[in-house]
C-alpha positions as CSV (number, residue, x, y, z in Angstrom):
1,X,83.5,-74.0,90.4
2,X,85.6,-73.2,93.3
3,X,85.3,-69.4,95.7
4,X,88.5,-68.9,93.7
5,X,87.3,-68.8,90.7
6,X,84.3,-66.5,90.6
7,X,85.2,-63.7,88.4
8,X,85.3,-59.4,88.9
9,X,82.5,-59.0,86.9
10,X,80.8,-61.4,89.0
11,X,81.9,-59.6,92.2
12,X,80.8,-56.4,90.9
13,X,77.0,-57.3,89.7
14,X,77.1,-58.5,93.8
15,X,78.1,-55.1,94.9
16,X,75.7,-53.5,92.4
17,X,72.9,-55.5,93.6
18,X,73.4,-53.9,97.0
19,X,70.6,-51.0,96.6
20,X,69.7,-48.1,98.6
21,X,66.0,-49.1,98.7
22,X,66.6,-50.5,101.8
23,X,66.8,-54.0,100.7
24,X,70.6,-54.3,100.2
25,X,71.9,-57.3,98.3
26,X,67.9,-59.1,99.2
27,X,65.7,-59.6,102.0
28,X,66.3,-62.6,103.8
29,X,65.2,-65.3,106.6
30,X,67.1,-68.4,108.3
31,X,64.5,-71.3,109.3
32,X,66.3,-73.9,111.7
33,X,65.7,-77.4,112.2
34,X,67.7,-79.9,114.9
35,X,69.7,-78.3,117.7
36,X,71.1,-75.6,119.7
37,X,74.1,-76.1,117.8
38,X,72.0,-75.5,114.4
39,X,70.5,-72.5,116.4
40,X,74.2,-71.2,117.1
41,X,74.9,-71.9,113.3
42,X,71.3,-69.9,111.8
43,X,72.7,-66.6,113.9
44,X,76.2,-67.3,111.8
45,X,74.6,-67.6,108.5
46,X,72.9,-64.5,109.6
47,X,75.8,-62.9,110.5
48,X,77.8,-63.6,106.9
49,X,74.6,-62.5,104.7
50,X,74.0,-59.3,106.6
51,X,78.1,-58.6,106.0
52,X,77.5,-59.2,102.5
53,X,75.1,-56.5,102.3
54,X,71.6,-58.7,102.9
55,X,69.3,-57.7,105.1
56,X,67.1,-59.4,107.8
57,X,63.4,-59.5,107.2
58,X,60.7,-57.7,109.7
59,X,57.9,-60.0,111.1
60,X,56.0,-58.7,108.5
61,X,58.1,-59.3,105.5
62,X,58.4,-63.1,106.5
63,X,54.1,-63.2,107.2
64,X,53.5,-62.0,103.4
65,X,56.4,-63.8,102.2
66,X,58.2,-60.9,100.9
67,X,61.9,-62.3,100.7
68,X,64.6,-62.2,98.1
69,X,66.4,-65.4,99.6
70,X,65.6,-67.6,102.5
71,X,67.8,-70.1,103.9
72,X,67.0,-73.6,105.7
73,X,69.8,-75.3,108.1
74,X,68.8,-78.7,108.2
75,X,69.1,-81.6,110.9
76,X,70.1,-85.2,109.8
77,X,69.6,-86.7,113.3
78,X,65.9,-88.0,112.8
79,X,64.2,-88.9,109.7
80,X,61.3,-87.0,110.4
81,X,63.5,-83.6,110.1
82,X,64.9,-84.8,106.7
83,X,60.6,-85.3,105.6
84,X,60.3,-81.7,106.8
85,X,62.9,-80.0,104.8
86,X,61.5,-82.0,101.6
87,X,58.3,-80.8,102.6
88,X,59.1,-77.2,103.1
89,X,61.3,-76.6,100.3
90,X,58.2,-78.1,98.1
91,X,56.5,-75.1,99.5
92,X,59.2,-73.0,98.8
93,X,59.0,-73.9,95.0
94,X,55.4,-72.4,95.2
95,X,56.2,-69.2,96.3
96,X,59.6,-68.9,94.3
97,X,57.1,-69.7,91.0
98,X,55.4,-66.3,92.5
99,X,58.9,-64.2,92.9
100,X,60.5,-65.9,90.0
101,X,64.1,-63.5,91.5
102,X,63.4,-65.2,95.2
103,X,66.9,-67.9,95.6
104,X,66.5,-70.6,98.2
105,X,69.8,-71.8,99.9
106,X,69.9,-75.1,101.8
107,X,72.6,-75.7,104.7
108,X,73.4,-77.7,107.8
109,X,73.7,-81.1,108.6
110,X,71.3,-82.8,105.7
111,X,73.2,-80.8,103.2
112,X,77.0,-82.1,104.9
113,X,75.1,-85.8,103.9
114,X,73.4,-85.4,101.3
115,X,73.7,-82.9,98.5
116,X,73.6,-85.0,95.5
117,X,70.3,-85.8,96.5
118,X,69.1,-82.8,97.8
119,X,70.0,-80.9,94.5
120,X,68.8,-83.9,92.2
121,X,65.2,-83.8,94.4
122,X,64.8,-80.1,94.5
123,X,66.4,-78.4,91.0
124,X,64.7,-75.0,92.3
125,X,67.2,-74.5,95.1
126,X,69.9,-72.0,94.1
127,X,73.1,-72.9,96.7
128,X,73.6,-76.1,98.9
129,X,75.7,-75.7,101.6
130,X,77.8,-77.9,104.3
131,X,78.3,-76.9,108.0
132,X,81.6,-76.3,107.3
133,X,81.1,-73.8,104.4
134,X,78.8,-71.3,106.2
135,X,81.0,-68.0,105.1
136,X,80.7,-69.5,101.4
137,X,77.0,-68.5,101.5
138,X,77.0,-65.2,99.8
139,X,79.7,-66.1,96.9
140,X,77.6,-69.2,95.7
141,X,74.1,-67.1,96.0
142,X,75.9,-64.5,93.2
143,X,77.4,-67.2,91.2
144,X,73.6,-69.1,91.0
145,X,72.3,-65.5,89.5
146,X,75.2,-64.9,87.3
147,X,75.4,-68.2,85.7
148,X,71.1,-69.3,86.1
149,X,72.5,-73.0,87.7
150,X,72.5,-74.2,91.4
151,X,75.8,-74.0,93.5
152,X,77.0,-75.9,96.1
153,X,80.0,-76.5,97.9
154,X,80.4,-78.8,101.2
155,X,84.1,-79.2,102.4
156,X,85.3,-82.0,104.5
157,X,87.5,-80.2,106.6
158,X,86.7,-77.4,109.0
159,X,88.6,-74.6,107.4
160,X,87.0,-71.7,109.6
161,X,85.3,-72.2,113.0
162,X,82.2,-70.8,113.3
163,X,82.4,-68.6,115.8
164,X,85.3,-66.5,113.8
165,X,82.3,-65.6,111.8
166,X,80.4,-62.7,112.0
167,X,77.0,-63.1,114.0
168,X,73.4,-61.9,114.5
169,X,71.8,-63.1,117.3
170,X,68.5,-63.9,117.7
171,X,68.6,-62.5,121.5
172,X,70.2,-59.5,123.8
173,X,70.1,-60.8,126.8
174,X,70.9,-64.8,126.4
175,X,74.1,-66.1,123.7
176,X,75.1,-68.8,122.9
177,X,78.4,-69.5,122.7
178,X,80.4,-72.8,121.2
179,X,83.4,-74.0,122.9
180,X,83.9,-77.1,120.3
181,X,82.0,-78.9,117.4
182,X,82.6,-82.5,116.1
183,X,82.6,-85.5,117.8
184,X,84.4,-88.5,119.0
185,X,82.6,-91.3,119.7
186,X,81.1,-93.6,117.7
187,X,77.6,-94.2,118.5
188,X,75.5,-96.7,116.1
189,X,72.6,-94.8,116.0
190,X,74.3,-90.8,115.4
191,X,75.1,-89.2,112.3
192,X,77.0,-86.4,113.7
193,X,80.2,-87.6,113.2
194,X,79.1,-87.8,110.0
195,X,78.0,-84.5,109.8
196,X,80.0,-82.5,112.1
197,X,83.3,-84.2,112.0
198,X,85.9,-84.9,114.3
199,X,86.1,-83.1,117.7
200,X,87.7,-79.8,117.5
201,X,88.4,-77.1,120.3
202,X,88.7,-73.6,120.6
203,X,91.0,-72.1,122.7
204,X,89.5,-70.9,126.0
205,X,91.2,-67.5,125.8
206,X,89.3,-67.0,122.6
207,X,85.7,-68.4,124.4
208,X,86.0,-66.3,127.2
209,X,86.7,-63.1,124.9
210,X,83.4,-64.2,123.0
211,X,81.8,-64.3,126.4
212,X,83.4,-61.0,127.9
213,X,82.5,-59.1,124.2
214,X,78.1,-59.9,124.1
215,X,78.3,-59.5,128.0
216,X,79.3,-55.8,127.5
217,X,76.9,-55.8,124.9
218,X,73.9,-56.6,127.3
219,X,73.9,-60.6,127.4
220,X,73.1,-61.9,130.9
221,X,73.2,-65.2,130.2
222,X,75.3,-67.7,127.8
223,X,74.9,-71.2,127.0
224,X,78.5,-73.2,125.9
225,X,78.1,-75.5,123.5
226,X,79.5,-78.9,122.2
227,X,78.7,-81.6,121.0
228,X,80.1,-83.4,124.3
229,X,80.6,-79.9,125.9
230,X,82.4,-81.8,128.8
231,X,85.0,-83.6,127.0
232,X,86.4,-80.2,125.9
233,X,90.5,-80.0,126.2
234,X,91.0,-84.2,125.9
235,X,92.3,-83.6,122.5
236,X,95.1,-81.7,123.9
237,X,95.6,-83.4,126.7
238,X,93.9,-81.1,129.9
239,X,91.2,-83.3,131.2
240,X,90.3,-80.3,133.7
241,X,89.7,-78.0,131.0
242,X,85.9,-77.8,130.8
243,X,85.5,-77.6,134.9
244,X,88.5,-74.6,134.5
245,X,86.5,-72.7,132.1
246,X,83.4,-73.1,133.7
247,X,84.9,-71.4,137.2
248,X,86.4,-68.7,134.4
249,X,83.0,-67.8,133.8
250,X,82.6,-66.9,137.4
251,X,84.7,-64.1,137.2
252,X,83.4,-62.2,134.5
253,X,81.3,-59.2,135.4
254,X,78.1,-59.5,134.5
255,X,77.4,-62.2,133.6
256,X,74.5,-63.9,135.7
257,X,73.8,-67.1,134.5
258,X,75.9,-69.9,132.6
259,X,74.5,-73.1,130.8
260,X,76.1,-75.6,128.8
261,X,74.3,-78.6,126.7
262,X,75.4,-81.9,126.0
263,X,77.5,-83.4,128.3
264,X,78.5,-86.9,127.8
265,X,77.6,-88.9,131.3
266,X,81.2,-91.1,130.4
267,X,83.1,-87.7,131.0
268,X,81.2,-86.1,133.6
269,X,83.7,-86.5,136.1
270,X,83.9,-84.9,140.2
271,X,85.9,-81.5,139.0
272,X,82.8,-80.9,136.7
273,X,80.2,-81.6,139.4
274,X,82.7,-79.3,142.4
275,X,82.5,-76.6,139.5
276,X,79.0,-76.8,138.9
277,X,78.1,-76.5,142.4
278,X,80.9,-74.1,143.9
279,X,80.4,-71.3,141.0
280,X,77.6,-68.8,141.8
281,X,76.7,-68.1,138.1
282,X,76.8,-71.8,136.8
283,X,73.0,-72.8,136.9
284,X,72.3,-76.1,138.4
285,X,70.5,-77.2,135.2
286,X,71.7,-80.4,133.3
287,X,71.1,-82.2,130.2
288,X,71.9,-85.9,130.8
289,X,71.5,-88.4,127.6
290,X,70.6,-91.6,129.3
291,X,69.9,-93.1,126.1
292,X,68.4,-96.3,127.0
293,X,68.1,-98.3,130.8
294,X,69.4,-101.4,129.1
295,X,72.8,-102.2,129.6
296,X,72.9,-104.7,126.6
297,X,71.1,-101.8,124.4
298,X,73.9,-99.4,125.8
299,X,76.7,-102.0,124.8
300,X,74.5,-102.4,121.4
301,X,75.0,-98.3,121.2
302,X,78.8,-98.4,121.6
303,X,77.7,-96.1,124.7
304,X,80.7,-95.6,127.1
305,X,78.8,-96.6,130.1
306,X,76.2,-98.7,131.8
307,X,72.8,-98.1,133.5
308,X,74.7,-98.2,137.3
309,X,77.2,-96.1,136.1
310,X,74.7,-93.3,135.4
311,X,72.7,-93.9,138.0
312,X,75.8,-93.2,140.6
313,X,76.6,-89.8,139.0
314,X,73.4,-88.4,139.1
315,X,73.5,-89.4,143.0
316,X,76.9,-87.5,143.2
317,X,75.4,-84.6,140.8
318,X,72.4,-84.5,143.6
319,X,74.8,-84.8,146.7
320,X,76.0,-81.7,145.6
321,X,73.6,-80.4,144.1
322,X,70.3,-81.1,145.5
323,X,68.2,-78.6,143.5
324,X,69.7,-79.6,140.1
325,X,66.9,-80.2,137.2
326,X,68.2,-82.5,135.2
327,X,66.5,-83.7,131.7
328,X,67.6,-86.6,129.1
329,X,67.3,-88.2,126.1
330,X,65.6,-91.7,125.8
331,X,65.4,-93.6,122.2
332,X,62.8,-96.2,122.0
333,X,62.8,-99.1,119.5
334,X,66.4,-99.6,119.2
335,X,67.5,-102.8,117.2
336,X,67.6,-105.6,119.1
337,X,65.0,-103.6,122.1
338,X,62.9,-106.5,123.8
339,X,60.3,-106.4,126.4
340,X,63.0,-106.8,129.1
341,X,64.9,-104.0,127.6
342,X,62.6,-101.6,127.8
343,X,61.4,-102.4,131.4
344,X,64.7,-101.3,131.9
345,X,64.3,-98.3,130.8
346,X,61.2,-97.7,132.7
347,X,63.1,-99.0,135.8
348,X,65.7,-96.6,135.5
349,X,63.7,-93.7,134.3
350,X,61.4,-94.1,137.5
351,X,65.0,-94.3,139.6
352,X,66.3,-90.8,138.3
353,X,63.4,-88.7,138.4
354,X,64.2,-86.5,135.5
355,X,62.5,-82.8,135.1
356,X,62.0,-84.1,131.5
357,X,62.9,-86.3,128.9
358,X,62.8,-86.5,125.2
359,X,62.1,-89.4,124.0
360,X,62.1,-91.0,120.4
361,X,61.7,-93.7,118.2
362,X,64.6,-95.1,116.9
363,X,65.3,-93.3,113.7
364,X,67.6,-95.6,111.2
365,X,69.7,-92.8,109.5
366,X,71.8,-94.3,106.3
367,X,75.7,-94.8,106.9
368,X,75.0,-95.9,110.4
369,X,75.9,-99.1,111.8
370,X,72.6,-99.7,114.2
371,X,71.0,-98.7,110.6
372,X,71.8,-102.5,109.2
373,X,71.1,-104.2,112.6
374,X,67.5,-105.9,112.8
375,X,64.1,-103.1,113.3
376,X,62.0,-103.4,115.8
377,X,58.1,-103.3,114.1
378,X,57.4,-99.5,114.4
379,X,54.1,-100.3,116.6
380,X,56.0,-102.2,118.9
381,X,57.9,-98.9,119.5
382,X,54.9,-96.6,119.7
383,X,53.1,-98.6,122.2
384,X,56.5,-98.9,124.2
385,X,57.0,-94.6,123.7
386,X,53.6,-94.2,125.1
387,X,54.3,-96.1,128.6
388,X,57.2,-94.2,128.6
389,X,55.9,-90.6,127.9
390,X,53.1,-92.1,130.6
391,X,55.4,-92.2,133.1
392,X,57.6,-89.3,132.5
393,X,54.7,-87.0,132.5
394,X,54.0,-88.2,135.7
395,X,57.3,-87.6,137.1
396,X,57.6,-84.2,135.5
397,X,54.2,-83.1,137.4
398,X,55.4,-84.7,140.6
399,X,58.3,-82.3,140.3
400,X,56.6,-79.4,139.4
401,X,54.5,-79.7,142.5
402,X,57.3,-79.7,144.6
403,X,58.1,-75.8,143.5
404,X,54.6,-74.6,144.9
405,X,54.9,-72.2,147.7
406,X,58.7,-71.6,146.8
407,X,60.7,-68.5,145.7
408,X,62.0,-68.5,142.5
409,X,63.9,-65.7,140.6
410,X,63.0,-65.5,137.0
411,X,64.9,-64.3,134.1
412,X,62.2,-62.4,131.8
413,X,62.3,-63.6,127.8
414,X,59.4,-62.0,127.0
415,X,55.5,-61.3,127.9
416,X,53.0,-64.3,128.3
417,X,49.8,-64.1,126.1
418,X,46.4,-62.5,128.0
419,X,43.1,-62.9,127.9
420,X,40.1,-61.1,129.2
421,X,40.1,-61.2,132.6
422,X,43.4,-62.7,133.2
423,X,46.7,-61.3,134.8
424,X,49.4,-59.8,132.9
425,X,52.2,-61.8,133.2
426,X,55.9,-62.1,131.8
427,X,57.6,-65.4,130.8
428,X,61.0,-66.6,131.3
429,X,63.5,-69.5,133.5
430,X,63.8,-70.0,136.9
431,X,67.5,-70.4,137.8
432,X,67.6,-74.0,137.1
433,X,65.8,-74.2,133.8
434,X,62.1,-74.3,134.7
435,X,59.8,-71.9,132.3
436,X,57.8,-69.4,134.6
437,X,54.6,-67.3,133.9
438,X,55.0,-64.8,136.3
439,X,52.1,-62.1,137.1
440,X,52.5,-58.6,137.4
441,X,50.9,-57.1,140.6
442,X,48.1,-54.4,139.4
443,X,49.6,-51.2,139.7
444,X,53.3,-52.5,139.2
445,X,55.4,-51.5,136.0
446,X,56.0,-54.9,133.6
447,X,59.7,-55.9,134.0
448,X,61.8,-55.3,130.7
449,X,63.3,-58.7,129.0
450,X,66.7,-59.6,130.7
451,X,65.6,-58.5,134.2
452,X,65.0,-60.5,137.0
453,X,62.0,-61.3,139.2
454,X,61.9,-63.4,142.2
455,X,58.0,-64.3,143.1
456,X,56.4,-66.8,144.5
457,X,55.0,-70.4,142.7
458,X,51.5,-70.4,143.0
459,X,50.7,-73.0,140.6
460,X,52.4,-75.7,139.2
461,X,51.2,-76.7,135.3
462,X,52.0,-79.6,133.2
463,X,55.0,-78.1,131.7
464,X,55.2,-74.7,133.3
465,X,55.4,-72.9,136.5
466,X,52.8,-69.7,137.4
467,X,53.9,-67.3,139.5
468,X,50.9,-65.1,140.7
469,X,51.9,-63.6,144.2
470,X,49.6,-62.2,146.6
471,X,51.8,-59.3,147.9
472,X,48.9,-57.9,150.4
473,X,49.2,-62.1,151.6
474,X,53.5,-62.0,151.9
475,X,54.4,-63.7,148.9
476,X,57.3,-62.2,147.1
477,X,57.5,-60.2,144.0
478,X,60.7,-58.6,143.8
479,X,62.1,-56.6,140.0
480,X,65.8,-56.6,139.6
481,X,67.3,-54.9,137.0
């Protein structure tokens, strides 16, 4: 049943359902699974059901489960996210057996693969939906009441880009903001091709509007996002396109901080790295996918580049940029991985001194080309994972030490938890991505989420930063708002 088809009686009992007992059309919450891309795509769905009348559930509505409709965007990357949302939604049937009126909608990147399965596996689930069908949310919820049988609808094409959508987002003071989805290349391990489709573009006009419209409404900070953010404008032909937008962003007023996540290390070219360093508000931070240290494993990966390749533009990255934190992405267990391999890996893990890395096992997903190559034994993999984590940990702290006794300035995201006896202190990121506990001196007022403290690291933890200044001693606490 196509969106063109439902009927004006079934378009009226929608705007019927929309009470004034507060609840509108239902009470709803988004859970997200996978990426900052699924993150960008929960504050769209968001966005269409609170249009439509639906209305986002308090803390407390979501603790004692008291929800007319709650929606999962799924990840298809790893197979463990695909054993989660079978395992949630099972736990979703118990409490819809409780609230017999309660739908359950299931979206994102599982449901773009798999819907057949996903409806034959879970019959309780009222409206599959693709990535590319976010805005059909609402439609197939009222069809499911009106005609008692689960709707879905996943299109092949993007017909609408999500950020034409309406939005909530999950934050004032930090956005994120998508500047393309789809991808490219053709990776033997990724469904996201798959998934996401071919690389598509917005024009920068219409990101920098996006940018200019939730900085005037209080954002300090955005995050662009792509699926190989730095390969935006190479469908149409501008190579220089992502380093052009990225010194764009300089000249909006205020906006302090700019991040963008992934970049793809075969695109990450000099005008990227001059634009990174010679624009005040672009934060030195990067996320660098090494992938694996193996060059064969790389080759095995249809990866656009080799271990030396990489290697020389993170020097170039740390020429001019030599406080740049830069984290990765390492798979273990990749078909064909030997010993040798691996100790590659290690060799070049050691070499570039990441801030951190996430690492996983090799994850066959279905439809996949490394998915028919030959497995490596799965405890073959975990005892290779371990050495790795081993060694990354160690780096990590090494880094982390290396902040102690420095100034950092902190963007607040909230208040850290406090026990008896301890210091109040806010949370947030240091200017290059770093997570900071910062205390607040006795007798001085706690800074506000989105402003900005500059104190000195007193301790570095395994993960974390703590700021605790001694004023009366000279270290620096310093509130900007």
């Amino acid at each position: 049943m196509n969106e063109e088809m439902m009927t004006e009686a079934e378009r009226a009992a929608g705007a019927a359902s929309a009470g004034a007992d507060g609840r509108g059309r239902g009470v709803f919450a988004v859970r997200t699974l996978g990426c900052q891309m699924n993150v960008h795509d929960s504050e769209r769905i968001a966005g269409v059901l609170e249009a439509a009348g639906y209305v986002r559930a308090s803390r407390e509505q979501e603790e004692a489960h008291d929800l007319d409709l709650i929606v999962m965007n799924t990840c298809a990357v790893r197979e463990n996210a695909a054993e989660r949302m079978y395992g949630t939604i099972g736990l979703w049937a118990r409490m819809k057996r409780e609230r017999p009126y309660m739908q359950i909608a299931i979206g994102g990147c599982m449901a773009q693969l798999d819907r057949e399965r996903i409806v034959r596996r879970t019959p309780w689930v009222d409206a599959v939906f693709g990535t590319r069908n976010i805005e059909d949310l609402p439609a197939l919820l009222e069809r499911a009441k009106a005609t008692g049988c689960p709707q879905t609808k996943v299109n092949d094409r993007l017909e609408v880009f999500p950020s034409e959508l309406p939005v909530r987002r999950a934050s004032k003071t930090s956005a994120w903001v998508a500047i393309s989805v789809g991808c490219n290349n053709t990776c033997t391990f990724c469904i996201v091709p798959t998934t996401r489709g071919r690389e598509r573009d917005r024009r920068p006009g219409d990101v920098l509007d996006e940018i200019r419209a939730v900085v005037a409404d209080g954002a300090k900070e955005v995050t662009l996002l792509g699926q190989n953010v730095n390969s935006y404008g190479y469908g149409i032909g501008d190579r220089y396109a992502f380093s052009k937008l990225l010194r764009a962003c300089g000249d909006i007023d205020g906006l302090e901080r700019v991040r963008f996540t992934s970049p793809h290390p075969a695109a990450f070219t000099d005008d990227v790295i001059a634009a990174m360093a010679e624009t005040p508000n672009v934060m030195h931070q990067l996320h660098f996918p090494l992938q694996s240290g193996s060059d064969r494993i790389l080759r095995a990966m249809r990866r656009s580049y080799r271990s030396g390749r990489f290697l020389a533009i993170l020097e170039k990255i740390r020429a001019a940029m030599p406080d740049a934190q830069i984290s990765t992405d390492v798979i273990v267990g990749f078909p064909g991985e030997t010993e040798e391999d691996f100790r590659d890996t290690l060799r070049v893990v050691e070499q570039a001194r990441f801030s951190s890395a996430f690492t996983f096992i090799y994850s066959p997903r279905p439809g996949t080309p490394a998915a028919a190559m030959e497995q490596v034994p799965h405890e073959v993999a975990r005892e290779r994972i371990e050495r790795l984590l081993a060694l990354q940990e160690r780096i990590t702290a090494e880094n982390l030490r290396g902040f102690e006794g420095r100034d950092v300035e902190v963007m607040v995201t909230g208040h850290a938890g406090k026990k008896d006896g301890e210091t109040h202190r806010v949370t947030g990121r240091e200017r290059t991505g770093v997570l900071v506990h910062v205390g607040v001196p006795e007798g001085e007022p706690t800074p506000a989420v989105g402003d900005f403290v500059t104190a000195t690291v007193t301790h570095a933890g395994v993960h974390n930063l703590i700021a605790d200044p001694d004023v009366a001693a000279g270290q620096t606490y310093m509130v900007r708002r």
